[in-house]
C-alpha positions in Angstrom: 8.3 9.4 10.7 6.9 10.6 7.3 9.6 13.1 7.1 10.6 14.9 3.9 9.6 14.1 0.2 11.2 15.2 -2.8 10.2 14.1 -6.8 13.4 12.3 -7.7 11.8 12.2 -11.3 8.7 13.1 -13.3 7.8 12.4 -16.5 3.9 12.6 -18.2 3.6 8.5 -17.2 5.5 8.3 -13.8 6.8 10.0 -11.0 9.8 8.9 -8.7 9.5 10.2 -5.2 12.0 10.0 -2.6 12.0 10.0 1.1 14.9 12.2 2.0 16.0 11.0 5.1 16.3 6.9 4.3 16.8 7.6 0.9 13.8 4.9 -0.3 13.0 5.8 -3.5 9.1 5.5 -4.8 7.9 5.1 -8.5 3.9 5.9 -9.1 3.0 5.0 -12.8 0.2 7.2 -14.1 -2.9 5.0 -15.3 -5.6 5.5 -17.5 -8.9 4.0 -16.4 -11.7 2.9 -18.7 -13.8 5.8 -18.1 -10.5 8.3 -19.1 -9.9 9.0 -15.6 -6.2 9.6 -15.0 -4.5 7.7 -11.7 -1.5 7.1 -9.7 -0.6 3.1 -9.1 2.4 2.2 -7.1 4.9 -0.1 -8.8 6.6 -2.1 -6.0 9.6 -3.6 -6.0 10.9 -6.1 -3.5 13.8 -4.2 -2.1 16.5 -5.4 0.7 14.1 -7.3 3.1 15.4 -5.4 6.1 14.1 -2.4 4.9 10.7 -3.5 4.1 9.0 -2.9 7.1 9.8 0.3 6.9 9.4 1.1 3.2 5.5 -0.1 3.8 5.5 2.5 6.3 6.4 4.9 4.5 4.3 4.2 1.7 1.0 6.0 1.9 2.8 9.6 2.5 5.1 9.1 -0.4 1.5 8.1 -2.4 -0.5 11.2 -0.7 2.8 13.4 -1.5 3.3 12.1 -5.1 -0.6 12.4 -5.7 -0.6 16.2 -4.8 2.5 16.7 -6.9 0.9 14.8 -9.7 -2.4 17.1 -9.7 -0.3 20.3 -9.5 1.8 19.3 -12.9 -2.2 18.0 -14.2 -0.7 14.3 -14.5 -4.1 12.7 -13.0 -7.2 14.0 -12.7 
């Protein structure tokens, strides 16, 4: 169920993404790489361990949605 994803917050370093429905929220730093190139990384935090499983589900369409968002507004490259 990737379901519906909404940018909770975005600022020129990081983006907070939530997932409508479960109301998991997501936070992608932006990182600068050596050779200037401008990235997403996740920063992970541990959470209520019964929603884990689910949060790691969830996971790569939050970062797929929050890298498309983050090109749009010309955050990463």
């Amino acid at each position: 169920m990737a379901g519906k994803f909404t940018i909770e917050n975005r600022t020129p370093k990081e983006l907070k993404v939530l997932h409508v429905a479960s109301g998991l929220r997501y936070t992608f730093r932006v990182s600068k790489l050596k050779s200037g190139q401008r990235v997403l990384k996740g920063d992970y935090s541990p959470g209520s361990p019964s929603a884990r499983p689910f949060r790691e589900r969830l996971e790569p369409n939050a970062r797929t949605f929050a890298g498309r968002e983050a090109r749009k507004a010309d955050l990463i490259d």
